[in-house]
C-alpha positions in Angstrom: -18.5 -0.4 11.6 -16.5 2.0 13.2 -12.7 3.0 13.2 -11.7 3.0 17.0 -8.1 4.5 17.8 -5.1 2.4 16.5 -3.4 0.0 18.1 -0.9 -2.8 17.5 -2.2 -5.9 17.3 -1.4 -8.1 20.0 -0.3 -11.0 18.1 2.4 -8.4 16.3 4.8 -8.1 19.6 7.0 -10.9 20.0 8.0 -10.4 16.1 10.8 -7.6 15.9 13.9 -8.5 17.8 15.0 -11.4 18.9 17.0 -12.6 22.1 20.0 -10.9 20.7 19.1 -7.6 21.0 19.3 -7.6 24.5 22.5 -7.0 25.9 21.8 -9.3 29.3 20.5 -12.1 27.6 22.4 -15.3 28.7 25.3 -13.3 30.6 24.1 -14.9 33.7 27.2 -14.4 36.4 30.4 -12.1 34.6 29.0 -13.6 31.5 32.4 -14.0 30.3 33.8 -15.9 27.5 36.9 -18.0 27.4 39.2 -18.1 24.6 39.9 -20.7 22.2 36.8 -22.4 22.3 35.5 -23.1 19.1 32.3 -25.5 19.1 29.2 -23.4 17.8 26.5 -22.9 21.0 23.1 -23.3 20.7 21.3 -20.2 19.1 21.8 -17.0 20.9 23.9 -18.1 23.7 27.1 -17.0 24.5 29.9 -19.2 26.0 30.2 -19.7 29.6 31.9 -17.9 32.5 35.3 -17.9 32.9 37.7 -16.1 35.0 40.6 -16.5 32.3 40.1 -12.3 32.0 42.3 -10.2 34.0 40.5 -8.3 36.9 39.9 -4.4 36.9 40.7 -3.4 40.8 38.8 -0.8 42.0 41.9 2.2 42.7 42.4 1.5 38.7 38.4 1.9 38.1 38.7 5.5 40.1 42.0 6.4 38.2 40.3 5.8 35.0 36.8 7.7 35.7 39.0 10.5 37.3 41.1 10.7 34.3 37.9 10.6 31.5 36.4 13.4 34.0 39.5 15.2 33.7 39.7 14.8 29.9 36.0 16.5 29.6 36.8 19.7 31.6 40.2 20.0 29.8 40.2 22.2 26.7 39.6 20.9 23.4 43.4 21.7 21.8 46.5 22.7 23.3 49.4 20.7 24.2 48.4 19.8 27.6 45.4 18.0 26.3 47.8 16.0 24.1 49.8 15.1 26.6 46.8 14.3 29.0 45.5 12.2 26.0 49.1 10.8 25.7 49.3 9.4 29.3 45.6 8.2 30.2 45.8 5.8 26.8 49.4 4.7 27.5 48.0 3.3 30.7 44.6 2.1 28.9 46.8 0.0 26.5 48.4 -2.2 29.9 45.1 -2.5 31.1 43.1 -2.7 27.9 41.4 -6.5 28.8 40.7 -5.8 32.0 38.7 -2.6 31.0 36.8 -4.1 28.2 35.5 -7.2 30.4 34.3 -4.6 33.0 31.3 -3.7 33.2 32.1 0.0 34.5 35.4 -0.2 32.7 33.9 -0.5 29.4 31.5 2.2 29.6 34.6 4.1 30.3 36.6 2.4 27.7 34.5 3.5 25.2 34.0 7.2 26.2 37.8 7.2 26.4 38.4 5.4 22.4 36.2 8.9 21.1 39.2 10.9 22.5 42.3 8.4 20.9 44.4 9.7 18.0 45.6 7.5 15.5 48.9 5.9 17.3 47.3 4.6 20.6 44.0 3.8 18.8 46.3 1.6 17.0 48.2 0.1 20.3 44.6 -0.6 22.0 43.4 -2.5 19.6 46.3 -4.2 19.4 46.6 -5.1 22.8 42.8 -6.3 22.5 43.2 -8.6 19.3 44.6 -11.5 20.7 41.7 -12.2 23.0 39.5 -11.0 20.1 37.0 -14.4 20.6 36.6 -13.9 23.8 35.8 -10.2 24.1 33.9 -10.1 20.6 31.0 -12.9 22.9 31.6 -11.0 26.2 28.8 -8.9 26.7 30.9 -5.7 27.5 33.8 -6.7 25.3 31.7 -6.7 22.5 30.1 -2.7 23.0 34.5 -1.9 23.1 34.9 -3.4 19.9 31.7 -1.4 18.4 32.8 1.4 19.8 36.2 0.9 18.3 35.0 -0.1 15.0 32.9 3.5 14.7 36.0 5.2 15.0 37.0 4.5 11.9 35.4 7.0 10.1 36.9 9.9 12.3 40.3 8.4 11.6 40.4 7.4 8.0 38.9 10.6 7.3 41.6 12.8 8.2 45.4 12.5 6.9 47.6 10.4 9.4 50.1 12.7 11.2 53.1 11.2 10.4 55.0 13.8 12.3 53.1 13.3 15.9 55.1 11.5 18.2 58.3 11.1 15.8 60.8 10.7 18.4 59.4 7.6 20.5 61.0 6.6 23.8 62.4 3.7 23.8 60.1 2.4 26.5 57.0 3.3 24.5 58.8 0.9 21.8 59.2 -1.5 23.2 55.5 -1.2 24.0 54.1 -1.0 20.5 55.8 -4.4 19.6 56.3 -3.5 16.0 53.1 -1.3 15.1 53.7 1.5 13.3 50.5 2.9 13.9 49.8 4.8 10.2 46.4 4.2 8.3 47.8 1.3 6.7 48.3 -0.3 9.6 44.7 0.3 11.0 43.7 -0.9 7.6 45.3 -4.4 8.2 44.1 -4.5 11.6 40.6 -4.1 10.7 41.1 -6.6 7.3 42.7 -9.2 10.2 39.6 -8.5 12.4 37.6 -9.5 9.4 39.8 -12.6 8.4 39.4 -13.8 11.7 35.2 -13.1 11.4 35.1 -15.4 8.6 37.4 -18.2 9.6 34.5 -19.0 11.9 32.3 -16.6 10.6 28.9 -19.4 12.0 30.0 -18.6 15.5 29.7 -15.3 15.6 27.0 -14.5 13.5 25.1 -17.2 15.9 26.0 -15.5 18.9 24.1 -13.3 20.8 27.2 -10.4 21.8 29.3 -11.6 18.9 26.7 -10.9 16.7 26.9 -7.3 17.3 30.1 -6.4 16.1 29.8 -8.4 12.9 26.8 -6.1 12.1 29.2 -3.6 13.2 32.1 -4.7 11.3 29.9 -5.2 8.0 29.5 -1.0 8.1 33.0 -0.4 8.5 34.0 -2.3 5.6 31.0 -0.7 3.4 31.6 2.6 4.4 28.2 3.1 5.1 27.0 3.7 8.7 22.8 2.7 9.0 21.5 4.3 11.7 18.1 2.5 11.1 20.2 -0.7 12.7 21.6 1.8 16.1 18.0 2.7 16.1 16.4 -0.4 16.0 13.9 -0.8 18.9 15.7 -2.9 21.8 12.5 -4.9 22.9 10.6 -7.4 21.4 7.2 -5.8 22.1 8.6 -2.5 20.3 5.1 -0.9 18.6 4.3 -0.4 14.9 5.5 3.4 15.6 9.3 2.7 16.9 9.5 0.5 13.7 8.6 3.6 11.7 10.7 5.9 13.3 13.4 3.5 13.1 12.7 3.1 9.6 13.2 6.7 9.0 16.7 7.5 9.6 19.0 7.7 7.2 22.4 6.2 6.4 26.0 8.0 6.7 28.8 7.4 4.3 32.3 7.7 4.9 35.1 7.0 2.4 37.2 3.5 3.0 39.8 1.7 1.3 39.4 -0.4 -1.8 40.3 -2.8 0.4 37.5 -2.4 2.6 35.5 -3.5 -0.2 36.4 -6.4 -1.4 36.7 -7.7 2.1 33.1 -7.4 1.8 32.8 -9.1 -1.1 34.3 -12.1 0.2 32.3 -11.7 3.5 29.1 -11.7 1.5 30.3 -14.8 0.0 30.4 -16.7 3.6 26.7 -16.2 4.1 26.0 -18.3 0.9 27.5 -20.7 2.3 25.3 -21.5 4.8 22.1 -19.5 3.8 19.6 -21.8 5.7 20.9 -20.7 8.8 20.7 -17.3 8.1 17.0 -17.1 7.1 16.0 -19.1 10.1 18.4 -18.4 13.2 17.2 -15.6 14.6 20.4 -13.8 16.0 22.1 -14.6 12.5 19.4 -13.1 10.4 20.2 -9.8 11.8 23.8 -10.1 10.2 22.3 -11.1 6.8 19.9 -8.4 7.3 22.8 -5.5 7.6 24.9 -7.3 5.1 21.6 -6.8 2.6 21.3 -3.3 3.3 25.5 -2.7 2.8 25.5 -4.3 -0.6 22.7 -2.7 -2.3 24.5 0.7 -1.5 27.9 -0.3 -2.3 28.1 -3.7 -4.5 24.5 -4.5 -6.0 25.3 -7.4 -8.0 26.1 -9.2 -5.0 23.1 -8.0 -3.1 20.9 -9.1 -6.0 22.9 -12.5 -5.6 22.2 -12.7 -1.7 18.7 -12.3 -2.6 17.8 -14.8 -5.1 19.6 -17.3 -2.6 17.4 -16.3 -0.1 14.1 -16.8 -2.5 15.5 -19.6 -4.1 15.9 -21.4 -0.6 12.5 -20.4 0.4 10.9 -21.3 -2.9 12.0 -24.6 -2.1 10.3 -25.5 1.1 6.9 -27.5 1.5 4.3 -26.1 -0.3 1.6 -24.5 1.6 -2.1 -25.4 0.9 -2.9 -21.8 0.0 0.3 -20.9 -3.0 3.5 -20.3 -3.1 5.9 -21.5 0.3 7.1 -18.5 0.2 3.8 -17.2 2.2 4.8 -19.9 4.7 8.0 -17.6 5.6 6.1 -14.5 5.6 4.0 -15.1 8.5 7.1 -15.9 10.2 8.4 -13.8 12.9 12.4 -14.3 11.9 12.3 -15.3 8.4 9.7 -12.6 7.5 12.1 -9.3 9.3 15.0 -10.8 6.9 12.1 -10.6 3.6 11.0 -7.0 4.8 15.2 -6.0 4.1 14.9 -8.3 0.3 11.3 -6.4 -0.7 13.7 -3.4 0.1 16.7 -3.9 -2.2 15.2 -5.8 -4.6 15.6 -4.1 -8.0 12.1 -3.2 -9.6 12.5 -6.3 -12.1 13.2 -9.0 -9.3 10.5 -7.2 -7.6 7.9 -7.8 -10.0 8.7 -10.8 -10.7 8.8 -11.5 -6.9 5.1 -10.4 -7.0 4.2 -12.1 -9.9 5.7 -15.6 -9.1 4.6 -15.3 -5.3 2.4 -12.5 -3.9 -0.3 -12.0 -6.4 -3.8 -13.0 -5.6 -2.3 -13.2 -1.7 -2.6 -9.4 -0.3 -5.7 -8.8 1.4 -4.6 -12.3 3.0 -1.1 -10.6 3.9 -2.5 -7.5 5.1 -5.2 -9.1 7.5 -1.8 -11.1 9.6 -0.2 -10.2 12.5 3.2 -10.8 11.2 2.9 -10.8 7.0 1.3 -7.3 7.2 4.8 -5.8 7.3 6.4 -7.2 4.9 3.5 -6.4 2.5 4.4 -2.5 3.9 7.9 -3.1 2.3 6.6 -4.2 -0.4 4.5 -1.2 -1.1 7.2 0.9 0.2 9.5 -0.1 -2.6 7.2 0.2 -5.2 8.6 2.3 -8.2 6.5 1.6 -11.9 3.1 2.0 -12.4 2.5 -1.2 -13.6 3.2 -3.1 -10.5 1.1 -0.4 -8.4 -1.9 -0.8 -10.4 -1.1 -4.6 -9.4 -1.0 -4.1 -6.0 -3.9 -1.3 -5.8 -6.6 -3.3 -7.5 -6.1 -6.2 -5.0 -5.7 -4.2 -1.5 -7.8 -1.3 -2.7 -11.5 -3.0 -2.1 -9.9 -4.1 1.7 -9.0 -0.5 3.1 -11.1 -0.3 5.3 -11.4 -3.9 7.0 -7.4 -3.1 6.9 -7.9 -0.9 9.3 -10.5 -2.6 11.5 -8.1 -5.2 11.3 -5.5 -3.0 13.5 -3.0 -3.0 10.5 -3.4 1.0 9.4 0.5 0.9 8.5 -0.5 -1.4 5.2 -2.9 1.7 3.8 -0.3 4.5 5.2 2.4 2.5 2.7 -0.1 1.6 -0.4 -1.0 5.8 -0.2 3.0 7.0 -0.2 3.3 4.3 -3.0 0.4 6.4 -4.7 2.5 9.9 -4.0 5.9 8.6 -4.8 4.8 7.1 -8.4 2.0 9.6 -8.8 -0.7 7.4 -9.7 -4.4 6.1 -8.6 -4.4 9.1 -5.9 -7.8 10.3 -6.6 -9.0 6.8 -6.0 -7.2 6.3 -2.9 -8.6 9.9 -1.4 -12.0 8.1 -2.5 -11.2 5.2 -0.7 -10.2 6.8 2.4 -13.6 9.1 2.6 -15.2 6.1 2.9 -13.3 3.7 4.8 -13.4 6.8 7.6 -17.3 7.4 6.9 -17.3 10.7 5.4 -17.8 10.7 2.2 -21.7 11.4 2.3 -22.8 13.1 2.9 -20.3 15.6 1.2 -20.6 17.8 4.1 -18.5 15.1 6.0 -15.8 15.5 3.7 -14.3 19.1 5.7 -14.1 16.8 8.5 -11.5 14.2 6.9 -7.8 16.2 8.5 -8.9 15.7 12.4 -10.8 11.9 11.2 -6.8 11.0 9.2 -4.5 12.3 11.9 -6.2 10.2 14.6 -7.3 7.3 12.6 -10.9 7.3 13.7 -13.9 7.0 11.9 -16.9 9.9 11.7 -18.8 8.0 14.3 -16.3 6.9 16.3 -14.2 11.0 16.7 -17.5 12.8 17.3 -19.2 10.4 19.6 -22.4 9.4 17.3 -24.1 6.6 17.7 -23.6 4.4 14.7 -26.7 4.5 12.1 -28.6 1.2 11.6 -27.7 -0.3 8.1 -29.7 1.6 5.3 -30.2 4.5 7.1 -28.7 7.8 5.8 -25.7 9.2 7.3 -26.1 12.3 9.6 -24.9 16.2 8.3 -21.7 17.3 9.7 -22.5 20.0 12.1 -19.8 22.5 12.3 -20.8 24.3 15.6 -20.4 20.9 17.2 -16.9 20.3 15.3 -15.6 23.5 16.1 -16.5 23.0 20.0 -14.6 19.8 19.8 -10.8 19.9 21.0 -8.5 18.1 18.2 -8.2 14.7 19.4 -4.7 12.5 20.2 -2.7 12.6 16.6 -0.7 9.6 15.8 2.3 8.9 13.9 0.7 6.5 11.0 -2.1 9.6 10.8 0.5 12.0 10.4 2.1 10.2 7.7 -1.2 9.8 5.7 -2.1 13.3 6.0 1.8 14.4 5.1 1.4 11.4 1.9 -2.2 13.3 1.3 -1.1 16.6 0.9 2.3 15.7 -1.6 -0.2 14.8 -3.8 -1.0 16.3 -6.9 -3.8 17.8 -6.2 -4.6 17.9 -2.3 -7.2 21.0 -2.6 -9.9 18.5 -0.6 -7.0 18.5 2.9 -6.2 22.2 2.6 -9.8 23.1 2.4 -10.3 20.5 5.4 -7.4 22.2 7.3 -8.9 25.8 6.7 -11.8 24.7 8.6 -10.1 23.7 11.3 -10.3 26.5 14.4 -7.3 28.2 15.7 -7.1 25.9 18.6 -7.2 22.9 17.0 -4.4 23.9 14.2 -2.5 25.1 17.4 -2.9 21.7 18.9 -2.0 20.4 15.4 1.4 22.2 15.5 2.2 21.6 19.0 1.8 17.2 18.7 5.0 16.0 17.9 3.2 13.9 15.0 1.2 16.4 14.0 3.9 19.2 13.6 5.2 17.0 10.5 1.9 18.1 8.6 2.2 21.8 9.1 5.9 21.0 7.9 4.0 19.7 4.4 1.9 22.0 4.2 4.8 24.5 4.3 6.6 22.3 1.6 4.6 20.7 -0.2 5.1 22.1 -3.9 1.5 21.2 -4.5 0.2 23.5 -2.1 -0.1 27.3 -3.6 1.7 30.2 -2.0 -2.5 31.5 -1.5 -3.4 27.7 -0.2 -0.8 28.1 2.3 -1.4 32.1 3.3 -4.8 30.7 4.0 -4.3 27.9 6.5 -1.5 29.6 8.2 -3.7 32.5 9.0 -6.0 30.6 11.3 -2.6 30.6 13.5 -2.6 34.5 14.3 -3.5 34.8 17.9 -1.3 31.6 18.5 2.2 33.0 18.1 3.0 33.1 21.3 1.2 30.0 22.9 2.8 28.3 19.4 6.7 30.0 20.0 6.5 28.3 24.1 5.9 24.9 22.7 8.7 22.3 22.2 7.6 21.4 18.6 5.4 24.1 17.9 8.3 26.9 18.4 10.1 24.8 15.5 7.0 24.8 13.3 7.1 28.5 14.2 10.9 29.3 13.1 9.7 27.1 9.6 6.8 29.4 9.0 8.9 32.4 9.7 11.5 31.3 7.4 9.3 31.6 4.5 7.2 34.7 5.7 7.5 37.6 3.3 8.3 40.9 5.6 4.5 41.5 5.4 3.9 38.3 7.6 7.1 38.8 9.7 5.8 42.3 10.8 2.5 40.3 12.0 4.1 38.0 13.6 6.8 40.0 15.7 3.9 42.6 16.7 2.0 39.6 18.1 5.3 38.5 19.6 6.2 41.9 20.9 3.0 42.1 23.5 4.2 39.5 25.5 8.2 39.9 25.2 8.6 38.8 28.8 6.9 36.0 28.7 8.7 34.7 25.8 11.9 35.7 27.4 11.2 33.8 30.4 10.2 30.8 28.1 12.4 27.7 27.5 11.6 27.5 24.1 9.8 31.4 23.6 13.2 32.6 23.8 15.1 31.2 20.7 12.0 32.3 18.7 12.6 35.9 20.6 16.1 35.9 19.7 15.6 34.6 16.3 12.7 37.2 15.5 15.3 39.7 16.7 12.4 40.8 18.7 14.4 43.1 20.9 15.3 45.3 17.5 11.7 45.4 16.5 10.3 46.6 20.0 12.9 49.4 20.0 14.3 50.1 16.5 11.8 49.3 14.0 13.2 50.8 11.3 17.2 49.1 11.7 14.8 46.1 12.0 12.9 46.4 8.5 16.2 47.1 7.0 18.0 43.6 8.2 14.5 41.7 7.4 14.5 43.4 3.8 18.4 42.5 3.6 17.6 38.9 4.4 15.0 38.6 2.2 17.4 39.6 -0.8 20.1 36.9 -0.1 17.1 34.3 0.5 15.7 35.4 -3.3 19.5 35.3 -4.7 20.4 31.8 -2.8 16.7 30.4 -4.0 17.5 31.5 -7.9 20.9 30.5 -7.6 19.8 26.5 -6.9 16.7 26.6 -9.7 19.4 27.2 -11.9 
């Protein structure tokens, strides 16, 4: 059966994010919330309108954009910028409510907190915290009090200047009402934020805007900022390649107070509390979910603790016909997002035990639903010991290809980084692949398998053959035909297999797949924005050979320039040049140099231009050897200097 292009199955899109990711949702009218009210809503809804909030008139709307404007153009030090800065937040601090509950205002708002220094920070959110319930559930309040709470890392990380503003008028006193305004005092405003949080800490968690800064507010107090959360696709329907890219970025840490810390401790302790409602409301499952990822950076016993009461809970729960409950919760669309963060910060024991009390026998089950199929790709993702690979690969390994009939290629991208990252069963899963993509026989197939990977189509399928009846043997490759062909669509998923493929130990079959490839088709290779990540491997890779590389790079001369006007091909260009040896540079810049103009004239042509110093070589050849040859020393000195 053939291997038609990938896509998500359709059963998979309502699964990733819930009402409360939505920023409208229930904010019918001003969507404003009044204070004081303290019954908990039904899931995801924010409290009703209210016109208890103070109203932003439109003169004071034009004073602030003008002023924001204003602060943009204005240069970036100098004391009339501090005294700009100085009188737009003074009148931000007597109008602070009104801007956050504004729709326009609060987009302002927040532009304007990136600018604040430590004092009126300070005053603002002051001014702010007495209507905290209200603008934490009003669905621009709540973006003000994100915004505010990602400030913190620019202001704890740099000394508090005590001697900035030291003579205060008595006015601007009288203002302040007692705050000080040092980074103690933004410490215990933050700590009374989070006091507050957990005095009704069900309510906000459940609510669809409040719900936002407490994920918010759980970074701050970790010092850990995870982008993977600011980057989490905003729709529902969001495809199996936004979850990948989101899964991708990397978390920032910032230094906080002890404080800080054990704030979060107690925090942590509120969802056990009440874990049933975590693992099955859907808007407070995101909160658990951030919380999860927090602790295992910066307190792992009480990660490890959130995460047996979550399996513990579920273990509990009516038996399904088929094994443990716990599969029940997988094919779950909320309860299974919250089990894809646990399979992720489990610790390799309570992982294989995890495995071994609920998942075994279960995979090719998980693989082949809508919903489970992810968390099995967390699973495989946070594989670390042999032991509970060769686990995992003897069940899913026979199922590879019906995996991907299945729509569900992410499951077999996952089980083949597990391979790479624990450096075992890779020859197998190459194998495995050849013939899951039908091109294993006849071997001659086999220098087909890089353009078959990156676009996750079968032999049949990517050259247009009609499919063989059963017993009949498999076609030759015909290379006249391949080479006539244009490289088809790459995909993300492909990409990753191929970049998985070639950090293995020994990916000789790829490279010798990739050297077949025609100059075309590796152009079109480094110009996808998927596909650029491979030639990024293959420049990386240390399994690939310093001759394996020279080899597949030089089916690219004649390219340079078509390759330097591209968006990600200039990029893959600048990466190739870095490692050239002057040899390869002269190549490349007397390629370059035929059509200067054109690169010149080139959005992207003329960075490469510039960074080629392609100007020098056309008209001082010699100056130009002599700063390639000086660069190439410092990069041998700096590259000896970190193998030591």
């Amino acid at each position: 059966m053939g291997l038609g292009p990938r896509s998500p199955h359709p059963n998979k899109a309502g699964r990733r994010l819930a009402a409360g990711r939505k920023r409208g949702r229930g904010a019918e009218g001003s969507g404003r919330a009044p204070p004081g009210r303290r019954q908990q809503l039904p899931e995801g809804r924010s409290e009703p309108a209210s016109d208890a909030h103070p109203h932003l008139s439109p003169e004071a709307l034009g004073y602030f954009r003008r002023a924001l404007s204003a602060l943009k153009e204005a240069p970036e030090t100098g004391e009339e910028r501090e005294l700009m800065v100085h009188n737009i937040l003074k009148e931000v601090e007597t109008q602070a409510l009104a801007l956050a509950t504004s729709r326009t205002g609060s987009e302002v708002l927040q532009e304007l907190l990136g600018f604040s220094p430590l004092k009126p920070f300070c005053r603002i959110w002051a001014a702010l915290h007495p209507n905290l319930r209200s603008v934490a559930c009003h669905r621009c309040g709540v973006h003000v009090l994100q915004s505010a709470l990602l400030q913190l890392p620019r202001l704890l990380g740099s000394p508090a200047r005590k001697e900035e503003d030291d003579e205060v008028d008595e006015e601007e006193e009288k203002m302040t009402a007692g705050v000080d305004c040092t980074l103690e005092t933004l410490e215990e405003l933050v700590l009374g934020l989070a006091a507050e949080v957990c005095d009704d800490f069900l309510f906000y968690c459940g609510d669809t805007h409040g719900s936002f800064m407490v994920r918010t507010l759980l970074q701050v107090l970790g010092g850990v900022l995870v982008e993977s959360e600011r980057a989490r696709p905003w729709s529902s329907q969001a495809s199996e390649t936004q979850r990948t890219a989101a899964r991708e970025c990397k978390p920032t840490d910032f230094e906080v107070p002890g404080t800080f810390l054990n704030c979060l401790q107690d925090m942590s302790s509120c969802f056990l509390k009440d874990i049933a409602v975590f693992i099955t409301n859907k808007i407070s499952s995101f909160c658990l979910q951030v919380a999860l990822q927090i602790l295992c950076r910066k307190l792992p016993q009480s990660c490890a603790h959130l995460c047996s009461a979550v399996i513990g809970y579920l273990s509990t729960r009516n038996a399904s016909a088929d094994g443990s409950p716990l599969l029940l919760f997988l094919r779950d669309q909320t309860s299974s997002r919250l089990l894809e963060q646990v399979l992720l910060v489990l610790d390799p024991p309570q992982l294989q035990s995890l495995f071994k009390d609920h998942l075994q026998g279960q995979l090719q089950t998980l693989a082949a639903h809508p919903i489970a199929n992810f968390p099995l790709q967390r699973l495989l993702d946070a594989i670390t010991t042999p032991e509970l690979l060769s686990a995992v690969f003897e069940e899913l390994s026979p199922a590879l290809e019906a995996i991907f009939a299945q729509g569900h290629p992410g499951v077999v991208v996952a089980l083949v980084g597990a391979c790479c990252r624990v450096g075992a069963h890779q020859a197998k899963v190459l194998e495995l692949l050849l013939e899951a993509f039908h091109c294993a026989e006849p071997s001659s197939r086999q220098v087909a398998c890089v353009p078959l990977f990156a676009t996750l189509m079968a032999y049949e399928v990517y050259y247009g053959l009609v499919e063989e009846e059963e017993g009949s043997e498999p076609t030759e490759h015909q290379e006249e035909a391949a080479a006539a062909r244009a490289l088809g669509e790459v995909t993300v998923l492909g990409s990753l297999l191929l970049q998985h493929l070639l950090h293995f130990s020994h990916p000789a079959l790829i490279l010798r797949s990739l050297s077949a490839l025609t100059g075309p088709q590796l152009l079109a290779l480094a110009q996808s924005p998927a596909g650029s990540h491979v030639l990024d491997a293959i420049l990386t890779s240390p399994s690939v050979t310093r001759k394996q590389r020279r080899r597949v790079l030089q089916i690219l001369k004649g390219q340079y320039v078509a390759l330097a006007c591209s968006r990600h091909g200039s990029r893959v260009l600048d990466a190739i040049w870095s490692g050239a040896a002057l040899g390869a540079r002269k190549e490349i810049a007397a390629e370059l140099g035929e059509r200067n103009q054109e690169l010149v004239r080139d959005p992207f042509g003329h960075h490469v231009a510039r960074n080629v110093s392609l100007t020098t070589f056309l008209k001082r050849r010699e100056a130009w050897e002599q700063q390639q040859s000086t660069v190439a020393k410092r990069r041998r000195a700096l590259n000896s200097i970190l193998e030591d």
